[in-house]
N, C-alpha and C positions, 0 to 999 in steps of 0.2 A: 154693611158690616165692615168693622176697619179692626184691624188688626194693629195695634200702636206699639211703636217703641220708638229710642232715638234712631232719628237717621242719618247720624252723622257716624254711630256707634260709640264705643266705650272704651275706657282704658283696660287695660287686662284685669284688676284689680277694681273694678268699679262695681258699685252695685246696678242690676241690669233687672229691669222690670218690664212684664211682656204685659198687654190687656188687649182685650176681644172686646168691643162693643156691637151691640146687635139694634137695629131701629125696634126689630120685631125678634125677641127672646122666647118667645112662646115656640116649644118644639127642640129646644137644644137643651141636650141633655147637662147636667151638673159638674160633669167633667168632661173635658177636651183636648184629648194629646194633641201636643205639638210635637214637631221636627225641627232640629237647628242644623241646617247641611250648607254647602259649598254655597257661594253666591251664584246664581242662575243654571245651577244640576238640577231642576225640581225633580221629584218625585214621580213615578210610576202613576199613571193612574187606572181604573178600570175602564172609561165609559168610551176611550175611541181605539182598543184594540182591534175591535170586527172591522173598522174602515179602511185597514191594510194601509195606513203610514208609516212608515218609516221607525227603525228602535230608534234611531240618532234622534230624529225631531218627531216623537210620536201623537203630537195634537197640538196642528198649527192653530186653530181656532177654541173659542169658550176655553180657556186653559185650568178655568177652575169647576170644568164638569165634571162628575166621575168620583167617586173615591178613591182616598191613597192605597197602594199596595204594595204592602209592607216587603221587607225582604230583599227588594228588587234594587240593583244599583241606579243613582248613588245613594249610597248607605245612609242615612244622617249621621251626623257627630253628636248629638247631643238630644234626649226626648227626655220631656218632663208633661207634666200634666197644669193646663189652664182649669182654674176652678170658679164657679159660679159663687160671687157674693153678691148681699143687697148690702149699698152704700144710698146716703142720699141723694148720690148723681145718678141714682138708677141704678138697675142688675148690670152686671160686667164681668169677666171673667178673668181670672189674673195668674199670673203666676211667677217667681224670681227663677233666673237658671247663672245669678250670680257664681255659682262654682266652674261656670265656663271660661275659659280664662285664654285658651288659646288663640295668639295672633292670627289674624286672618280674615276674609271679606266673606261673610254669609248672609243669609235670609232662614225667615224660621217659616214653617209651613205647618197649616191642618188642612183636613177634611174640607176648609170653608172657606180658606184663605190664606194668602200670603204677605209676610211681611212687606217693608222695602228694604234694601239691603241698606248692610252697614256692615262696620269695621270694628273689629277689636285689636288695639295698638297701640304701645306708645305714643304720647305727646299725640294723642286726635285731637284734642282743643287745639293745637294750633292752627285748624283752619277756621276757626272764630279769629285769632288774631288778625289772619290776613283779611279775613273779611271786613273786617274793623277799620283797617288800615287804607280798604282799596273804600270802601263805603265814606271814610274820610277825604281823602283825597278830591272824589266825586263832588263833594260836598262845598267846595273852596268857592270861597264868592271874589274877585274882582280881577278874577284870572279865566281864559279858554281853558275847559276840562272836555277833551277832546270826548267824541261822544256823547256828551252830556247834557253842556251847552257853552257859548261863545262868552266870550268875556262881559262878564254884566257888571254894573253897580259903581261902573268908574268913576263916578263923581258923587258918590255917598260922602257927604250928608250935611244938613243944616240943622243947627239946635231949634228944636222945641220953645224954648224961652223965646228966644229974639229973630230966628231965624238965618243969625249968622253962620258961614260954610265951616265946616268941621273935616278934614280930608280922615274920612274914616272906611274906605274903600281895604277892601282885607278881609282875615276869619273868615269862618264858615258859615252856610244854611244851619237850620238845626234840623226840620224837619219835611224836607224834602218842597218845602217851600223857598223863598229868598228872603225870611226875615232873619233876623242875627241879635236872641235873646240869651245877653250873658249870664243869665243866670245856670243855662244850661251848658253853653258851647265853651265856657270857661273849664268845664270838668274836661273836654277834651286834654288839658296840659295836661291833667291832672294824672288821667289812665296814659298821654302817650308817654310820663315820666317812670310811672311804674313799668311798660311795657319796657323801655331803653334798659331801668334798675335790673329786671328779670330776665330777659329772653335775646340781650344784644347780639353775643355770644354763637347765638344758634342762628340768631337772622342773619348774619356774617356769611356763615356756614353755608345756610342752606339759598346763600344765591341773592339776599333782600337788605342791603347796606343798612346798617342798624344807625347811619347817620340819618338815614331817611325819617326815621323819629325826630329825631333833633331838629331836621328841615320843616317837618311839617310844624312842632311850637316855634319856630321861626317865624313861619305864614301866619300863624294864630295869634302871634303875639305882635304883630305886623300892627294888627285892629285893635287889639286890645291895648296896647300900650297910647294910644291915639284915644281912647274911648276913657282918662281920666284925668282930669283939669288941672288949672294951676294950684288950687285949694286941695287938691287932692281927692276932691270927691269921681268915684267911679260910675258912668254914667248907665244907663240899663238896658239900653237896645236900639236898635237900628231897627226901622220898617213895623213896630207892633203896630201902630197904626193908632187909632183916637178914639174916645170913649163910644159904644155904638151908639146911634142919633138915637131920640128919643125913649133910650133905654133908664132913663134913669140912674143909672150907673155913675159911680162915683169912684176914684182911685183908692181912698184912704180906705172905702167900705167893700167894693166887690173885686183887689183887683187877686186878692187870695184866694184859691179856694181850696180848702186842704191843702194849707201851707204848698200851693202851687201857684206861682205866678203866669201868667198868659192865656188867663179865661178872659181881658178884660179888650184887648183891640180888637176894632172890627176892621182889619188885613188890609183897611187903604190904603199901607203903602208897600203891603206885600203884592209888587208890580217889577216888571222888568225900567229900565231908565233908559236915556240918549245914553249915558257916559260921557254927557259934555256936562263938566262943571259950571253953575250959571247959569242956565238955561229954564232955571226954573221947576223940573221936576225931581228933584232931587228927595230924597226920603228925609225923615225926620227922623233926628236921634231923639229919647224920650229923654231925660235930664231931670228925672225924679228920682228920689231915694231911695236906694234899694239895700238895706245893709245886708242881704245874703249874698250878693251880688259886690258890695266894699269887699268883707272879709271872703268871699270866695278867691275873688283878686288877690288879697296879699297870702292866702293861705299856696296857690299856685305859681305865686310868682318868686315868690321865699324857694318854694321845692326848685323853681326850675334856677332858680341863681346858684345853686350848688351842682350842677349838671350841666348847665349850656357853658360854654366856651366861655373866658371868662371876660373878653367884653361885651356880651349879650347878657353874662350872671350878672356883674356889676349892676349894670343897668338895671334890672327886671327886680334886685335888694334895694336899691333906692327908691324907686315906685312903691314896693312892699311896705316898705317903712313908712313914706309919706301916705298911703292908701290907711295906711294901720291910727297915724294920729289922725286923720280926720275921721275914720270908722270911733276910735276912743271918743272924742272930741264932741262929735255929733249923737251916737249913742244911737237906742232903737226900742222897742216896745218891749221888750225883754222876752216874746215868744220863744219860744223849746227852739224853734230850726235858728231865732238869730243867735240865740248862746251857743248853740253847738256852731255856729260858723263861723263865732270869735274865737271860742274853745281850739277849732283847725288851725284858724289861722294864726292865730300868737304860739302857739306849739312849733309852727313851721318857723315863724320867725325865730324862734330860741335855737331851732335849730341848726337853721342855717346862720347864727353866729352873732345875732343880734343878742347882746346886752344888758338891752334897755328893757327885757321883758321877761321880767320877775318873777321866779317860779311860786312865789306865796299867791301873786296875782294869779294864775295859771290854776291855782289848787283853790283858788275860790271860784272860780269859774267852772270846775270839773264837781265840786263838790252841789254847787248851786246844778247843775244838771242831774247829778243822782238823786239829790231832796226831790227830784219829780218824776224819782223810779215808782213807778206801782209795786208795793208790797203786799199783795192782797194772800189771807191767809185761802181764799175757797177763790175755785176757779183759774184764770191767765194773771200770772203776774210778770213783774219783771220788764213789763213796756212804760213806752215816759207819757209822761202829762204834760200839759202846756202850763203855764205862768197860774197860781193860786187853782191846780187842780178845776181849771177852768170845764174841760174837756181832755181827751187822752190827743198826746201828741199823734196826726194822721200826715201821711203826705205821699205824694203821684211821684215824686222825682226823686225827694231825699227820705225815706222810710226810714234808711238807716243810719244818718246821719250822728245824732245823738250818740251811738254806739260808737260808730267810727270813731267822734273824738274820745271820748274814753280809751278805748284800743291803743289809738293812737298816743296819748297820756302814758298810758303801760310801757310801752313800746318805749319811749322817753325817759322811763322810772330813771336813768342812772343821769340826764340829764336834769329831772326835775328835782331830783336827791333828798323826797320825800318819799319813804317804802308805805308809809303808811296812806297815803291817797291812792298811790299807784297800783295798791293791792285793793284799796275799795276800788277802782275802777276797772281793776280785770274781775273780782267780784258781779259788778253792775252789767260787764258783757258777758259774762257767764249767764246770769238769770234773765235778761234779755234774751238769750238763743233758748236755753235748756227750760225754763219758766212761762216765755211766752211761744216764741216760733215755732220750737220742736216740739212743745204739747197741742199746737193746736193742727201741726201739721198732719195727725192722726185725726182730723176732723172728714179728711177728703182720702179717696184712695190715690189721690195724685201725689201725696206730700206738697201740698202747695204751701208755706206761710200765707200768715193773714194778709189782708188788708190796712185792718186795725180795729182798734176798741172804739167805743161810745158808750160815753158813760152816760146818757140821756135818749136814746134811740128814739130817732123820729120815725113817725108814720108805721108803729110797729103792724096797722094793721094791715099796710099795703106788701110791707116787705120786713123778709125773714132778718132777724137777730137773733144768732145762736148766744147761749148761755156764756160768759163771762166770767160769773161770779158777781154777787153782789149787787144784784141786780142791772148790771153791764151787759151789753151787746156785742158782737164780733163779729164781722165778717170778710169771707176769702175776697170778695170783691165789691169796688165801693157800691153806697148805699143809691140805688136809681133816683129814687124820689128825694132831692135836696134841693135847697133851696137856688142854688145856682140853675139848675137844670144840667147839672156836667154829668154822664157816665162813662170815665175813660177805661179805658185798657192799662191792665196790670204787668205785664208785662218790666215794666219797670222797675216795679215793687216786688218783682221775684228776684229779676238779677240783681240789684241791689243787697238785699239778701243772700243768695248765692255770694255775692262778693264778698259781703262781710262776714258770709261760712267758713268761706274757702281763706280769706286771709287770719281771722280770727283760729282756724285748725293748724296754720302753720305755725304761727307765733305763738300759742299756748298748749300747744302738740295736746289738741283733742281730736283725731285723725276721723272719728264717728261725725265729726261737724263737716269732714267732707263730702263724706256720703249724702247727706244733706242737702249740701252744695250741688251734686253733682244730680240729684234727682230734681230740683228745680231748672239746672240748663236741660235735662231731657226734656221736659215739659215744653220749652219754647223749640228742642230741637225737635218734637214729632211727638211723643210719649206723652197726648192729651187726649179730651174725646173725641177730636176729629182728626186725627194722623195725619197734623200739618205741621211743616216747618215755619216756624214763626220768622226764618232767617230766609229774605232773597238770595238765591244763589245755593245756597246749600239746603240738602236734601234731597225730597223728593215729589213731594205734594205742597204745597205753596196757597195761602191765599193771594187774591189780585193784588197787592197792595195799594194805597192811596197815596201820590206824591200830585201837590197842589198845581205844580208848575212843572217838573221835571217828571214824563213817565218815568217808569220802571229803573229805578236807581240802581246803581250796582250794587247789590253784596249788602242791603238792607235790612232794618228789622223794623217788624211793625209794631204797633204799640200794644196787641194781644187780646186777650180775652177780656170780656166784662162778665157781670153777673144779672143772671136775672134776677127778678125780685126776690125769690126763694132761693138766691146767693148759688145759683147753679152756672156753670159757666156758656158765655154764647159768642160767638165767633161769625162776625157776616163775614160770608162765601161768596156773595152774589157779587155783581159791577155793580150795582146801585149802592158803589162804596161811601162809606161813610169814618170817618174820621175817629173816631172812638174805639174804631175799632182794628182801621187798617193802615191809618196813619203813617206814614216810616217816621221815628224819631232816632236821636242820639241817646240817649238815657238807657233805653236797654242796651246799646252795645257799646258803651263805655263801662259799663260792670261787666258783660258777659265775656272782652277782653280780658280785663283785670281778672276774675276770677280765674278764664282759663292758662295765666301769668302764674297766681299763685297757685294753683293744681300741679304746675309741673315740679310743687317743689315735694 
C-alpha cells in the first residue's frame, strides 16, 4: 500500500494531491481520513499501549500497527478525507487538501499508512536547480570529477570520414554513460542560460556564485565549439558508436525514432581511452548531418553571445551565423522537429542582433508550423503533424518543441513587428495546451500529458489507443509494439511539458497552466503509482538507477515510467535494470530546472 504525494513538497500556493494505492482493495472501505501533522509527531495509536512503553516513544516496533486515536497529542493540523475512485489505472483513493497552505515540514497519516515527509515553502523547486547543477557538474567528460571518475577522454577524437584527430576532448556525458550526443547535451546551454537570466540573484545570496553557470557553458562550449568545421557544418557526436553488425540498419532509415536520435549505435565506443592522443583508441566523431543538431547550435550559441563576457559572446555570434548559413545552405527533409529548430534558431539570431535575418523569413517559417496545427472539430486538437500530415508530430526529447518556438515568436512580437503572426502564434500555444495537453490530462488520475497522437495506430489489437477523435489514437506512453523495438521512459516528455506550462503561464499570465506544471513535477518527484522519486538524491524512495559506466551519479534523474500495453504506467524496481526505464538522462532535468526557474516568478 503506498501512500503518494510529492516528496520534495509544495509551494504554499500549490496545488497538492494526496493518493492511496492498495495492491489488494478489497476490504477498505470508500472513504479514508487522513491526518496532516508535524513532521515525525505521528499519532497515538491503540495496539501497544498494554506493552507499558514509554508516552515519549510509545511503539518502537510494527509502527503501523494499531489504530489512530483521535484526540490525543500531537493534534494534526489539517484532516480531510481520501475517497475511493475507479480510474483506468485501477481503484485508488484520492484526495486535494490544496487549502493547506501553511509553511512547514509534515507528513499526512491514516489508519494504513504514512506518508514521506515534505515541505510546504517558498522557492522548494530550488532544490531541482541544485540538483541540476551538481548532476551536471558530475557529468563533465575530459576533466577528474572527484568522486565520480578520473579524467577520461583526453585524446577524443578522429573523424568518421578519414580518420584524421579532431581535439574534441570537453562537454558533458549525457546519460550516465561517456558518449557526447549534441543533439541532447547542447540544451544544457540552453537551461544553464535561462537558469543565469532567472535565479542569479538568489544563487549569489544563497552561498552558490551565479558565475558558476557561466563557467559550466564555458566547459560545454569548450567541445562544442571544436565539434564544427571550417564549412560550417556541426558535427553530431562523439562515442554513438557504428551501425549494429548485422542489423540491417541503415542511417538515413533507422536512425530516428519518434523524432529521437540515438536508437541507432551499438556503444563501440562508449569505452573509457588511454588519454594518449595517437595511440589508436581514440573514439570517433560521427560527421553526418544532423540539422536539429546545426540549428540547435546557432539557436544556443546566439543566446549565449548576449550573456557570456564579451570575448567568449563574440565568439560563440560568429560560429552562430556561420552554423546558420550552412544549416540555410544545406537545408533538411522539412520534418515538424527540423522547422521548429530553424524556427529557434534564426529567432535567437535576430535577437541577439543579427541583421541578416528577416522577420518576413521568420513568419513564414512560424506560419509553415501552425499549417501542421491539428484543427480537429471531435476529440484532441491543437497538436502538430509532421510534413503533408504524414503522421502527428511524436517525440522522446523534444515533445514540445514546435510550441516553444511559437512562444518564443510571441515573445519577439515587438522585434518581429508583425502583430498579426505573433497573435496566431500565441493562439497556436494556447490550443496546444488548453485543446491538446489539458484535455487529455483528465484521461489519468495523475494529470499526466500525453505521449502523442497516431493517426493510423498500429497493432491496435495488442495495444490500447485511447480515442482521439477521428478515428485517431492517443496515448500517455509510447506505443510497446513498434517497429524499432524502442519502449522508453516518459519522463522527458512530462518535463518538457511542465516547462513549457510553467514558462508559457508566466509570459501569457494563464497562472492555471501552473498548476498544471506543477502537478507533472509531483509526478517525477513521488506523486505516482509507486511513491518513487524519479530524482537521485532527492526524496525518499528512489529506484536503482541505471548509469552504464559511472554507478550511482549524483543528484540524477532517471528516464521514468513506460506503459504497458493497455497505456498503464510500469516502472522496473528490481537491479535487473534496464535502460527504458531507469536509465539517468539530461532531458528530464534540463526542463525540470527551467520550469522550477520560471515557477519562481
Amino acid at each position: 500500500m503506498q501512500l503518494s504525494l510529492s516528496h520534495l513538497g509544495y509551494l504554499p500556493h500549490s496545488p497538492k494531491t494526496l493518493t492511496l494505492i492498495a495492491a489488494d482493495a478489497s476490504g477498505l472501505p470508500e472513504a479514508i481520513p487522513f491526518y496532516l501533522r508535524q513532521n515525525c509527531l505521528r499519532m497515538a495509536r491503540d495496539a501497544r499501549r498494554e506493552e507499558g512503553f514509554s508516552k515519549r516513544f510509545p511503539a518502537p516496533y510494527d509502527l503501523l500497527c494499531g489504530r489512530l486515536v483521535l484526540g490525543e497529542l500531537p493534534q494534526s493540523l489539517y484532516q480531510g478525507v481520501l475517497r475511493k475512485m475507479s480510474t483506468r489505472w485501477g481503484i485508488m483513493w484520492q484526495a486535494d487538501f490544496s487549502e493547506f497552505t501553511t509553511p512547514g515540514s509534515y507528513q499526512i497519516e491514516t489508519d494504513r499508512q504514512i506518508s514521506p515527509p515534505f515541505a510546504i515553502r517558498d522557492r522548494i523547486y530550488d532544490r531541482l536547480i541544485l540538483g541540476y547543477m551538481n548532476f551536471l557538474r558530475a557529468q563533465r567528460c575530459g576533466c577528474a570529477v572527484f568522486g565520480v571518475h578520473d579524467a577520461c577522454h583526453l585524446d577524443d577524437a578522429v573523424l568518421d570520414c578519414d580518420g584524421s584527430q579532431l581535439p574534441a576532448t570537453g562537454g558533458w556525458h549525457d546519460a550516465g554513460d561517456f558518449r557526447k550526443w549534441l543533439a541532447f547535451t547542447l540544451q544544457h546551454v540552453d537551461a544553464l542560460l535561462t537558469l543565469y537570466a532567472e535565479v542569479r540573484e538568489d544563487l549569489d545570496h544563497g552561498g552558490i556564485p551565479a558565475t558558476a553557470l557561466l563557467d559550466e557553458i564555458a566547459w560545454g562550449n569548450i567541445f562544442f565549439h571544436r565539434m564544427i568545421n571550417s564549412e560550417g557544418q556541426v558535427y553530431e557526436d562523439v562515442a554513438g558508436g557504428s551501425s549494429p553488425p548485422g542489423s540491417g540498419f541503415r542511417y538515413e532509415d533507422n536512425w530516428w525514432f519518434e523524432n529521437h536520435p540515438g536508437c541507432y549505435g551499438d556503444s563501440s565506443d562508449n569505452r573509457w581511452t588511454d588519454n594518449v592522443p595517437g595511440s589508436g583508441d581514440e573514439r570517433k566523431v560521427r560527421t553526418t548531418y544532423n540539422p536539429l543538431v546545426q540549428w540547435a547550435f546557432v539557436h544556443v550559441q546566439a543566446r549565449a553571445s548576449k550573456q557570456l563576457p564579451p570575448s567568449q559572446g563574440e565568439h560563440c555570434m560568429v560560429l552562430a551565423k556561420k552554423a546558420a548559413k550552412f544549416g540555410r545552405e544545406r537545408g533538411h527533409d522539412d520534418r515538424t522537429l527540423f522547422a521548429a529548430a530553424e524556427l529557434r534558431g534564426s529567432l535567437e539570431l535576430l535577437a541577439a542582433g543579427d541583421r541578416s535575418v528577416q522577420p518576413p523569413t521568420l513568419c513564414a517559417l512560424a506560419k509553415k508550423l501552425m499549417e501542421r496545427q491539428a484543427r480537429q472539430k471531435a476529440g484532441l486538437s491543437g497538436y502538430f503533424l509532421e510534413a503533408n500530415s504524414a503522421d502527428a508530430f511524436r517525440s522522446i526529447a523534444f515533445s514540445a518543441d514546435p510550441a516553444f518556438a511559437l512562444l518564443r515568436l510571441w515573445e519577439m512580437r515587438d522585434l518581429i513587428g508583425d502583430a498579426g503572426v505573433a497573435e496566431e502564434a500565441r493562439i497556436a500555444v494556447s490550443a496546444y495546451i488548453e485543446e491538446y495537453l489539458l484535455v487529455d490530462c483528465d484521461s489519468n488520475p495523475f494529470s499526466l500529458t500525453p505521449y502523442g497522437v497516431y493517426l493510423q495506430p498500429a497493432d491496435r489489437e495488442r495495444q490500447l489507443f485511447r480515442d482521439a477523435g477521428d478515428g485517431r489514437g492517443v496515448r500517455t506512453f509510447i506505443h510497446p509494439f513498434n517497429k524499432e523495438g524502442i519502449v522508453h521512459g516518459t519522463s522527458s516528455v512530462l518535463m518538457g511539458h511542465a516547462h513549457l506550462l510553467a514558462k508559457a503561464a508566466a509570459l501569457l499570465d494563464r497562472p492555471a497552466w501552473r498548476d498544471a506544471a506543477e502537478r507533472l513535477l509531483h509526478w517525477c518527484l513521488g506523486h505516482n503509482t509507486l511513491n518513487r522519486s524519479l530524482f537521485n538524491g532527492i526524496g525518499y524512495r528512489q529506484p536503482v538507477g541505471y548509469s552504464y559506466r559511472i554507478p550511482q551519479l549524483p543528484e540524477a534523474a532517471v528516464v521514468g515510467f513506460i506503459g504497458r500495453p493497455d497505456d498503464s504506467p510500469y516502472l522496473e524496481e528490481s537491479t535487473a535494470i534496464e535502460w527504458n526505464t531507469l536509465e539517468y538522462w539530461s532531458i528530464p532535468y534540463i526542463h525540470a530546472a527551467q520550469t522550477a526557474s520560471w515557477l519562481r516568478r
